[in-house]
mmCIF file of the N, C-alpha and C atoms, coordinates in Angstrom:
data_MODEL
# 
_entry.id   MODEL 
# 
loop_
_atom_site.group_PDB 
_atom_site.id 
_atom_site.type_symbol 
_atom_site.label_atom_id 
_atom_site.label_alt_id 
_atom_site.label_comp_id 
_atom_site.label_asym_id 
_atom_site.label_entity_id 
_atom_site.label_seq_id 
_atom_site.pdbx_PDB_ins_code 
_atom_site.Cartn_x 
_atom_site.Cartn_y 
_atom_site.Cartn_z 
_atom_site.occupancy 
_atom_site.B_iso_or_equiv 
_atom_site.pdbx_formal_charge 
_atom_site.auth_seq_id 
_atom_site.auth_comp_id 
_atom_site.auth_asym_id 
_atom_site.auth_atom_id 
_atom_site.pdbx_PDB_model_num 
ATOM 1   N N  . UNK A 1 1  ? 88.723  177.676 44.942 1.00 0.00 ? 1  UNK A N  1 
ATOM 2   C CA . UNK A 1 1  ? 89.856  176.806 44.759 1.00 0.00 ? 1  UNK A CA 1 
ATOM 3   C C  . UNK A 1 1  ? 91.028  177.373 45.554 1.00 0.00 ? 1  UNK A C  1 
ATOM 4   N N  . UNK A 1 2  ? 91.847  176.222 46.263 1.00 0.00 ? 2  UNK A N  1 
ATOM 5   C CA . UNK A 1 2  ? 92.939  176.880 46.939 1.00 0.00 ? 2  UNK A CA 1 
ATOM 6   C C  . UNK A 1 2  ? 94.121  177.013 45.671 1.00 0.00 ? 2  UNK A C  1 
ATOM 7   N N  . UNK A 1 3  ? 94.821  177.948 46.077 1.00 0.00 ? 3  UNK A N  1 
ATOM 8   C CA . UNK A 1 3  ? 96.274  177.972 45.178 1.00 0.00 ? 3  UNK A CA 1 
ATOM 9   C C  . UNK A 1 3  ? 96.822  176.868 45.277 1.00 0.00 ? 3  UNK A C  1 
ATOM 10  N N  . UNK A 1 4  ? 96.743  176.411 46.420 1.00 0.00 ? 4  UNK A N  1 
ATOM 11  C CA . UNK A 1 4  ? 97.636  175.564 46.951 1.00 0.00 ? 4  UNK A CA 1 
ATOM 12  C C  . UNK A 1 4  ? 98.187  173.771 45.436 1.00 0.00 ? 4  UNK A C  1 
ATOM 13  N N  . UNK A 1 5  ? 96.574  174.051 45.342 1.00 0.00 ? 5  UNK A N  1 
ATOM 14  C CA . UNK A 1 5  ? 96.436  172.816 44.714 1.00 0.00 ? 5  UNK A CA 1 
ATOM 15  C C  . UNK A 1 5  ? 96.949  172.626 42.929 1.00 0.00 ? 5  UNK A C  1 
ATOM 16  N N  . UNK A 1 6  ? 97.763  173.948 42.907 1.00 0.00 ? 6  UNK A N  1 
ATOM 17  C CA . UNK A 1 6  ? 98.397  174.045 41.356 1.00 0.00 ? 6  UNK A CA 1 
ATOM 18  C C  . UNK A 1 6  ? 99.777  173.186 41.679 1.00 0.00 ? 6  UNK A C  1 
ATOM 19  N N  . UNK A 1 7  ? 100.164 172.911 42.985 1.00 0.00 ? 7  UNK A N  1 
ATOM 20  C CA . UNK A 1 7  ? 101.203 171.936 42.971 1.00 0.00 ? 7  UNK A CA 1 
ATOM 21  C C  . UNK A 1 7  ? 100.806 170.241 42.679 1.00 0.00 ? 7  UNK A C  1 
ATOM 22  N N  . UNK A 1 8  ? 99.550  170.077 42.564 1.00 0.00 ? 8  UNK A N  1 
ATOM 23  C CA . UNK A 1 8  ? 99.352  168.761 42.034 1.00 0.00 ? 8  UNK A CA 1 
ATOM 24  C C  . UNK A 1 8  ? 98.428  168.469 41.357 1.00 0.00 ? 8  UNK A C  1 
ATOM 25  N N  . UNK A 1 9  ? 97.460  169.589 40.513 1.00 0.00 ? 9  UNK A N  1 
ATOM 26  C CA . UNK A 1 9  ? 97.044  169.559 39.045 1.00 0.00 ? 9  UNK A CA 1 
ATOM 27  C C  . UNK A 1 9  ? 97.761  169.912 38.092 1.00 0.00 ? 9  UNK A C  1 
ATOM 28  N N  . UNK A 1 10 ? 97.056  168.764 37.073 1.00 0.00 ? 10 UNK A N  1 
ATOM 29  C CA . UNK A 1 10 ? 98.279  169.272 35.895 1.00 0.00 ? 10 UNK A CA 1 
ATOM 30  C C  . UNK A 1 10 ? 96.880  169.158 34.739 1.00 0.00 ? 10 UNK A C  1 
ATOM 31  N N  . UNK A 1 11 ? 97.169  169.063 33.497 1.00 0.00 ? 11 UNK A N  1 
ATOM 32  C CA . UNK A 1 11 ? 96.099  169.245 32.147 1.00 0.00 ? 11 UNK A CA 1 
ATOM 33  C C  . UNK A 1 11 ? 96.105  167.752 31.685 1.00 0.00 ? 11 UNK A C  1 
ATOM 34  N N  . UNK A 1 12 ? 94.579  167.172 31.849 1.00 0.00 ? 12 UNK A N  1 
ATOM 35  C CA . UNK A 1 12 ? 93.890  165.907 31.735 1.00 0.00 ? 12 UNK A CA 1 
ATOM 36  C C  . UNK A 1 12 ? 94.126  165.205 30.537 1.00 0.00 ? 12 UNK A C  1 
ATOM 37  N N  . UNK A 1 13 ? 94.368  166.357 29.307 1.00 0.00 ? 13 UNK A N  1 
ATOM 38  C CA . UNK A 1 13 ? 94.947  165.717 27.928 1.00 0.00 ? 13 UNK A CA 1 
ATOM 39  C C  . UNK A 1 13 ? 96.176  165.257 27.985 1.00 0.00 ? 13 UNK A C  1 
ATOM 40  N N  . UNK A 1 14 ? 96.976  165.623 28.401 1.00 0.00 ? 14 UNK A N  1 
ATOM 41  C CA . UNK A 1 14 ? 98.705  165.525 27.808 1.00 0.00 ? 14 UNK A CA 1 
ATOM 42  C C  . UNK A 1 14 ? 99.577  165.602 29.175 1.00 0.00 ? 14 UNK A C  1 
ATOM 43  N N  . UNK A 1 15 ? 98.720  166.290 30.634 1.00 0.00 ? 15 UNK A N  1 
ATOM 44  C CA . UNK A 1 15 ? 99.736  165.598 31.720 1.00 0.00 ? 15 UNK A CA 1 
ATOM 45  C C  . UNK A 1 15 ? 100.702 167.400 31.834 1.00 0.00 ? 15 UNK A C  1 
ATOM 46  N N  . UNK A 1 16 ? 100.861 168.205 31.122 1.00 0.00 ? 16 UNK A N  1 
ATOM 47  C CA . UNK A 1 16 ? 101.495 169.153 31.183 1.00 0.00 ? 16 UNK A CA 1 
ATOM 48  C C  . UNK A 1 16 ? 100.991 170.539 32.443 1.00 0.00 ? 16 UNK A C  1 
ATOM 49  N N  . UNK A 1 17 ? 101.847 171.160 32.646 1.00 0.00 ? 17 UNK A N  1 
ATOM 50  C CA . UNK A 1 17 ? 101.550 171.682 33.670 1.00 0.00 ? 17 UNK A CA 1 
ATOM 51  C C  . UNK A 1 17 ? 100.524 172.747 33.241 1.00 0.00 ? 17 UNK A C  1 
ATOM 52  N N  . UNK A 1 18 ? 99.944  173.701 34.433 1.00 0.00 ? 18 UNK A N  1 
ATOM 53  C CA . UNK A 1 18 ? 99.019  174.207 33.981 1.00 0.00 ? 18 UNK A CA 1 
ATOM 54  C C  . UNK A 1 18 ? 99.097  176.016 34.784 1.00 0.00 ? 18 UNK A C  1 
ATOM 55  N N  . UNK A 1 19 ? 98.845  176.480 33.600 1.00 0.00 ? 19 UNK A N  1 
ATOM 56  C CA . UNK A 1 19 ? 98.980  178.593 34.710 1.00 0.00 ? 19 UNK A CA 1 
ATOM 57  C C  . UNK A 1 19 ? 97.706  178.886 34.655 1.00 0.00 ? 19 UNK A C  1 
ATOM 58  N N  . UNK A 1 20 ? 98.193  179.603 35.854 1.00 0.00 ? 20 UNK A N  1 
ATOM 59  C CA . UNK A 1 20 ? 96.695  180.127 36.591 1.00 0.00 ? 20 UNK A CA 1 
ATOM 60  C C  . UNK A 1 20 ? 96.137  181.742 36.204 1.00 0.00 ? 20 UNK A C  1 
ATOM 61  N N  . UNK A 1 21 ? 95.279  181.847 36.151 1.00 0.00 ? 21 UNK A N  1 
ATOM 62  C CA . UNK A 1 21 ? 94.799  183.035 35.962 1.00 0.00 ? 21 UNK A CA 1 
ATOM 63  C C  . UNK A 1 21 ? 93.633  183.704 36.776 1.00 0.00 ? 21 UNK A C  1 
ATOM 64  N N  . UNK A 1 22 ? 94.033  184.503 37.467 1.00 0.00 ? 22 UNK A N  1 
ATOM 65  C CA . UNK A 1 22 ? 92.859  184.755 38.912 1.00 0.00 ? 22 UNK A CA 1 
ATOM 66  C C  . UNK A 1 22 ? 91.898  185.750 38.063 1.00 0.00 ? 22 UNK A C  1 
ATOM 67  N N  . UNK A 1 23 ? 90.979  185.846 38.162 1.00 0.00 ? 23 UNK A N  1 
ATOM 68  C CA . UNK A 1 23 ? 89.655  186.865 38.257 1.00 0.00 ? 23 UNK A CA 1 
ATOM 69  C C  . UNK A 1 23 ? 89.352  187.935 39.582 1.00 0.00 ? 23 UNK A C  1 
ATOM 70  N N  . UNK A 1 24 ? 89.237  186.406 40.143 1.00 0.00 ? 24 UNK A N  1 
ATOM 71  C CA . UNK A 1 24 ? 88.455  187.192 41.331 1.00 0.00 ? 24 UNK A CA 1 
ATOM 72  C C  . UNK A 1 24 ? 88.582  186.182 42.714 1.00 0.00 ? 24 UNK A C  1 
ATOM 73  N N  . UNK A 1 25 ? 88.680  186.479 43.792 1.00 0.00 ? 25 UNK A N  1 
ATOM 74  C CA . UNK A 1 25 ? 89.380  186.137 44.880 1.00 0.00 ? 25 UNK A CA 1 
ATOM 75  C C  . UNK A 1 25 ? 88.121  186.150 46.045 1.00 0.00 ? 25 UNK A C  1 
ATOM 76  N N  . UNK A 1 26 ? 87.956  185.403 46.628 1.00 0.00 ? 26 UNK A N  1 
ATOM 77  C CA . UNK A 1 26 ? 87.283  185.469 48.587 1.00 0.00 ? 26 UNK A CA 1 
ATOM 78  C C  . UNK A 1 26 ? 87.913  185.049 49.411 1.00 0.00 ? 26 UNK A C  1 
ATOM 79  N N  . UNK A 1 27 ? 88.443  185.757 50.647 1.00 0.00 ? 27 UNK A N  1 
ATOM 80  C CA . UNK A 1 27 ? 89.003  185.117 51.405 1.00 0.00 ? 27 UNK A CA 1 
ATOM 81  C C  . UNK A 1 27 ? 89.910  184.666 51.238 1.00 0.00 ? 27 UNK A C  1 
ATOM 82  N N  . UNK A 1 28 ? 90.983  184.759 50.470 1.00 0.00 ? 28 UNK A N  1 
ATOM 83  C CA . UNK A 1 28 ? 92.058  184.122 49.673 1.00 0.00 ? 28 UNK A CA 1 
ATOM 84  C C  . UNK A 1 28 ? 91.603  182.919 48.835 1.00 0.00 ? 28 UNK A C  1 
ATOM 85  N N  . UNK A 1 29 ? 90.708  182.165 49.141 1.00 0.00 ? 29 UNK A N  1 
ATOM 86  C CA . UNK A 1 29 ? 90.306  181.498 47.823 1.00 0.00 ? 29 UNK A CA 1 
ATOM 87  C C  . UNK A 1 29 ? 90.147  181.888 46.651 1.00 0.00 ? 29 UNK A C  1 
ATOM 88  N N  . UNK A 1 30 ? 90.252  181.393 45.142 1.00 0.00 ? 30 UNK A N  1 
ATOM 89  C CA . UNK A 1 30 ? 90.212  181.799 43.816 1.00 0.00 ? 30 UNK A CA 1 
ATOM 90  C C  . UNK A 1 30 ? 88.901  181.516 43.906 1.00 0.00 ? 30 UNK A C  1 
ATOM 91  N N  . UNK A 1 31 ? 88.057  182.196 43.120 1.00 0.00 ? 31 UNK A N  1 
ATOM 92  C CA . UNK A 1 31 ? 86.567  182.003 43.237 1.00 0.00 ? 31 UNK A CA 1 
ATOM 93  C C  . UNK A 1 31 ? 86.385  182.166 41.575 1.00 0.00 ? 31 UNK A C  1 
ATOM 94  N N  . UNK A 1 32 ? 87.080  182.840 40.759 1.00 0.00 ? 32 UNK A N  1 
ATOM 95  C CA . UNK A 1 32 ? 86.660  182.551 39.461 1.00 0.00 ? 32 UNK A CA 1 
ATOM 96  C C  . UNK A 1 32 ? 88.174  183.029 38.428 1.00 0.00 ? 32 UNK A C  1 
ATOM 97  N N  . UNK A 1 33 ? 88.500  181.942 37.341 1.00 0.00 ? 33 UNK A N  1 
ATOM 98  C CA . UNK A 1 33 ? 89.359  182.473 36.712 1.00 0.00 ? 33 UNK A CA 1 
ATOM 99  C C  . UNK A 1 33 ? 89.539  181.331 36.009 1.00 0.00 ? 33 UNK A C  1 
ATOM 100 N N  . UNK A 1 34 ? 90.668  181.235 35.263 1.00 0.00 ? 34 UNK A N  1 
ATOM 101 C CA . UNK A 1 34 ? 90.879  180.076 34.277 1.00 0.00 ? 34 UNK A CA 1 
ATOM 102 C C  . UNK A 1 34 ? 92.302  179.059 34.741 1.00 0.00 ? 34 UNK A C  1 
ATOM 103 N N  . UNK A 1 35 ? 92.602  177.425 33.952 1.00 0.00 ? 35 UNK A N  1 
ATOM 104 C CA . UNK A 1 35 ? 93.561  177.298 34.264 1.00 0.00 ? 35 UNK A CA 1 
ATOM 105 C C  . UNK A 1 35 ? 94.195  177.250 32.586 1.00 0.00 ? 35 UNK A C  1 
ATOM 106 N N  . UNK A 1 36 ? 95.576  177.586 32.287 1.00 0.00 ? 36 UNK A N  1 
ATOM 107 C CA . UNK A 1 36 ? 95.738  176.958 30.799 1.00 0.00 ? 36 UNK A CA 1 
ATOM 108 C C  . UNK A 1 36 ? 96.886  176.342 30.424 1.00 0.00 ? 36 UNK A C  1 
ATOM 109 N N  . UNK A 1 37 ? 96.727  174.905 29.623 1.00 0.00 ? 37 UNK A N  1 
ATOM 110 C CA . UNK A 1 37 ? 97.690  174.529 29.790 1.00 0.00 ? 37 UNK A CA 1 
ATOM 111 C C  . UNK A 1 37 ? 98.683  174.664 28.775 1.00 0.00 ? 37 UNK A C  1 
ATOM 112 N N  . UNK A 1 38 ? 100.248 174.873 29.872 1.00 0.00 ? 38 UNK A N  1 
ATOM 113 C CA . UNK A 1 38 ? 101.879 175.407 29.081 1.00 0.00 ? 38 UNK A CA 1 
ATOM 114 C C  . UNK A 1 38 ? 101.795 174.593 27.446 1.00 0.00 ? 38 UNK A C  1 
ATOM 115 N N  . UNK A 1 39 ? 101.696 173.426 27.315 1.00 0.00 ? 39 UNK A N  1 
ATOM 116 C CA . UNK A 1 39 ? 102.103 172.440 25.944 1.00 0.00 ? 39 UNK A CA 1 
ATOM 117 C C  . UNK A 1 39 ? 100.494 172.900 24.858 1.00 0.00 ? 39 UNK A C  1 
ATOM 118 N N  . UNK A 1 40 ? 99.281  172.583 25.584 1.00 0.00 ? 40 UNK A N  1 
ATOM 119 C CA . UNK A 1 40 ? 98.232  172.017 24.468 1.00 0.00 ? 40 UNK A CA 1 
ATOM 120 C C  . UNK A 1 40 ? 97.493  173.644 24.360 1.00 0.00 ? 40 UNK A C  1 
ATOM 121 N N  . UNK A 1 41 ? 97.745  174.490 25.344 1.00 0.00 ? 41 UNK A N  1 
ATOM 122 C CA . UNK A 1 41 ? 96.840  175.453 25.313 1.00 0.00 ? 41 UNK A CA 1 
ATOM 123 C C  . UNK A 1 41 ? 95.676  174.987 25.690 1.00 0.00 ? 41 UNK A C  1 
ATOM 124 N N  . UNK A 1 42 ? 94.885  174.212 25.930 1.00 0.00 ? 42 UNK A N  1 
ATOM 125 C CA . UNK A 1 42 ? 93.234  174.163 26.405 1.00 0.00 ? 42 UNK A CA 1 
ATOM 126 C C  . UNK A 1 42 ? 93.388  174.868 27.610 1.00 0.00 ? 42 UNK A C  1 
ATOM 127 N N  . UNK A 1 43 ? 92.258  175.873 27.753 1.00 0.00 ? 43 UNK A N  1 
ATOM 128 C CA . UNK A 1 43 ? 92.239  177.013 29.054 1.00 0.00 ? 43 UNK A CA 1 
ATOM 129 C C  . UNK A 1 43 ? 90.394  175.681 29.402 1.00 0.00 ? 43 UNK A C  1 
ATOM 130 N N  . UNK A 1 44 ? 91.227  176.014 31.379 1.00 0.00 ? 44 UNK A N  1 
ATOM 131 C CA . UNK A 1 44 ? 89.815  175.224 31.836 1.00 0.00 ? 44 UNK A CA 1 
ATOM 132 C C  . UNK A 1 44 ? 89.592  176.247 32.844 1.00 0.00 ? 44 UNK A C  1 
ATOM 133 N N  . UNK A 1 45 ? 88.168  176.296 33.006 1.00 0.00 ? 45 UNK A N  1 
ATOM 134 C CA . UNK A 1 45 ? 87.941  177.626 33.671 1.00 0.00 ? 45 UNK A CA 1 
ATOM 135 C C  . UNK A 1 45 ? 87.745  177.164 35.439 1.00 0.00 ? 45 UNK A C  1 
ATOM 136 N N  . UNK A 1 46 ? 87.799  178.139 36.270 1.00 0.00 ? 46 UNK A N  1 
ATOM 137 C CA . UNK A 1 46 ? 87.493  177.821 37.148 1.00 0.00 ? 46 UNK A CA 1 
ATOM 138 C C  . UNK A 1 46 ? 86.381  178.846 37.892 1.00 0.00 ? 46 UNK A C  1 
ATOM 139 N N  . UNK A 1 47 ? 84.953  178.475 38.278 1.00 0.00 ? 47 UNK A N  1 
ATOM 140 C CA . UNK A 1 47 ? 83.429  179.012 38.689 1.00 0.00 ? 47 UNK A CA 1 
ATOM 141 C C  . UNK A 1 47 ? 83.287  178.431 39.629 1.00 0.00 ? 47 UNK A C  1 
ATOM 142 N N  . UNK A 1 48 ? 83.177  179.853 40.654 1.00 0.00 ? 48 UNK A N  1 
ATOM 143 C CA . UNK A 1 48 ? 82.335  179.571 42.154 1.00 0.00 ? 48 UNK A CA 1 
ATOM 144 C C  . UNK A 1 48 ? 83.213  178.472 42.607 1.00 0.00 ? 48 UNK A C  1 
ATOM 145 N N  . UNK A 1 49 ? 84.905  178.644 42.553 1.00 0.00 ? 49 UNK A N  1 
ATOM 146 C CA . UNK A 1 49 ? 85.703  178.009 43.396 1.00 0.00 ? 49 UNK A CA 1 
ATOM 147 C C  . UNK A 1 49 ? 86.212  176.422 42.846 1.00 0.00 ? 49 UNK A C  1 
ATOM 148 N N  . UNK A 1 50 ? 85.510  176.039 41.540 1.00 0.00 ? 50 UNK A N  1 
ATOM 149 C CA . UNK A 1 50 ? 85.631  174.911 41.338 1.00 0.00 ? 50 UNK A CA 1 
ATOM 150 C C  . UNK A 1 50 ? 86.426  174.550 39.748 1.00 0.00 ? 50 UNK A C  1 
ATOM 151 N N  . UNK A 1 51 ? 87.449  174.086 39.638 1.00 0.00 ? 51 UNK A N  1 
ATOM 152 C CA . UNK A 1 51 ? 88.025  174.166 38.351 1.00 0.00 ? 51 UNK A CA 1 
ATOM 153 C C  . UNK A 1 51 ? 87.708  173.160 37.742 1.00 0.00 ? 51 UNK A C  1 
ATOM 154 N N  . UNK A 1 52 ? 86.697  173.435 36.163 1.00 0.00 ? 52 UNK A N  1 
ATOM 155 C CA . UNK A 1 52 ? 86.309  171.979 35.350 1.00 0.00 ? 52 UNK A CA 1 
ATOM 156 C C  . UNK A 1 52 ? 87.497  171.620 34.800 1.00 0.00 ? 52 UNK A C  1 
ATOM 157 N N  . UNK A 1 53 ? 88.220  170.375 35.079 1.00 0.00 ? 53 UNK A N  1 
ATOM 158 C CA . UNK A 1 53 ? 89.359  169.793 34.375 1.00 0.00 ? 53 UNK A CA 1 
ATOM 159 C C  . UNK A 1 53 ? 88.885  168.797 33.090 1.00 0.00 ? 53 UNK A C  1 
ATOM 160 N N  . UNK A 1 54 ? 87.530  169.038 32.621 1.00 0.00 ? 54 UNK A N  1 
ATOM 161 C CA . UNK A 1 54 ? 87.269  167.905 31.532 1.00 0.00 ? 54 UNK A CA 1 
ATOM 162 C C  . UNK A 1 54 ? 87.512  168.400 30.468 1.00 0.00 ? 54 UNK A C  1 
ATOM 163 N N  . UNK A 1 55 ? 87.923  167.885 29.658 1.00 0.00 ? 55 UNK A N  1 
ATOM 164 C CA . UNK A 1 55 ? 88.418  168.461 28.414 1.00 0.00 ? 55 UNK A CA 1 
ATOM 165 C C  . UNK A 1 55 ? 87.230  169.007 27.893 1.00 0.00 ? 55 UNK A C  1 
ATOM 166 N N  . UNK A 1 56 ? 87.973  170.417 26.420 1.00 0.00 ? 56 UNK A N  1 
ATOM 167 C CA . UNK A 1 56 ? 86.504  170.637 26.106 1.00 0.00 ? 56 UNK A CA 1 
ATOM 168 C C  . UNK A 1 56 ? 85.695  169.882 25.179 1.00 0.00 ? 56 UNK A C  1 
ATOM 169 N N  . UNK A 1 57 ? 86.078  168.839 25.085 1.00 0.00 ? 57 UNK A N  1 
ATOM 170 C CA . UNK A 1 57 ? 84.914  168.181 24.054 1.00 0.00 ? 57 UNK A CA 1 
ATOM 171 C C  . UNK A 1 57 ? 83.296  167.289 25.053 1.00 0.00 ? 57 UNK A C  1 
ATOM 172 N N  . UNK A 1 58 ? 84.037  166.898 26.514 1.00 0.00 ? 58 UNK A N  1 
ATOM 173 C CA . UNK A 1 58 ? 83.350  166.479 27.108 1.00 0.00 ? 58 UNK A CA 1 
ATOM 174 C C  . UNK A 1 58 ? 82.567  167.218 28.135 1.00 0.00 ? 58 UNK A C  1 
ATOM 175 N N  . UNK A 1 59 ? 82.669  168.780 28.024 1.00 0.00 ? 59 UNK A N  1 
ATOM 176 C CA . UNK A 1 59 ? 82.168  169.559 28.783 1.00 0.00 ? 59 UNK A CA 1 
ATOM 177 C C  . UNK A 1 59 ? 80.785  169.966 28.273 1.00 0.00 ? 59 UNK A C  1 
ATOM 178 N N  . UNK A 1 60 ? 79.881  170.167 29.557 1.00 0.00 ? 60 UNK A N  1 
ATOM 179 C CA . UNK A 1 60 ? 78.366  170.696 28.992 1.00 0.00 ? 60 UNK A CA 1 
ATOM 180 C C  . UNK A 1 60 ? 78.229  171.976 28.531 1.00 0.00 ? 60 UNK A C  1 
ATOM 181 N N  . UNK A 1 61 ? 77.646  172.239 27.411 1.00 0.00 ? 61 UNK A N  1 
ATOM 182 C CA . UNK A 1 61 ? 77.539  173.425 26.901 1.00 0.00 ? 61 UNK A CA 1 
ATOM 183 C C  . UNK A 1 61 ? 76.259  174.513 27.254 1.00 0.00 ? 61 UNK A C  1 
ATOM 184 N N  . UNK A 1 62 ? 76.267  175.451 27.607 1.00 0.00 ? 62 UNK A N  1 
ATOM 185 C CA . UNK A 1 62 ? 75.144  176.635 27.752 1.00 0.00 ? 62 UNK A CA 1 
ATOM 186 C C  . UNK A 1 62 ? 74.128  176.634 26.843 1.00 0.00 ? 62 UNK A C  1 
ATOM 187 N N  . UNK A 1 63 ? 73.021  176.370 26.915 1.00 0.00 ? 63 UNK A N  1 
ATOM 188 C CA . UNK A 1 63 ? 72.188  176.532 25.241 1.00 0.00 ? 63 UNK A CA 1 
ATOM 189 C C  . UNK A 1 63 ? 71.571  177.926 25.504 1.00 0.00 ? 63 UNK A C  1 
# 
């Protein structure tokens, strides 16, 4: 994920902005870390560069 793109995601529930939390970095890309949002708190993670913005009720779970 680029940084870049925290200037025009925001949190899918409520619209509120969202902080970033890096892990781990390639190339200056974010490659793994979370986003969470300022108002509702739901943290959405972001794996192998890609941030799931679905809320967690609609997200697939690990069995």
């Amino acid at each position: 994920m680029n940084e870049e793109l925290m200037d025009i995601v925001c949190c899918p529930v409520d619209k509120a902005e969202l902080e970033l939390s890096v892990e781990s970095r390639d190339d200056g890309e974010i490659v793994a870390g979370s986003l969470t949002c300022t108002e509702c708190g739901t943290v959405y993670p972001i794996e192998d560069g890609i941030p799931n913005l679905l809320p967690p009720d609609m997200r697939e779970t690990s069995a």
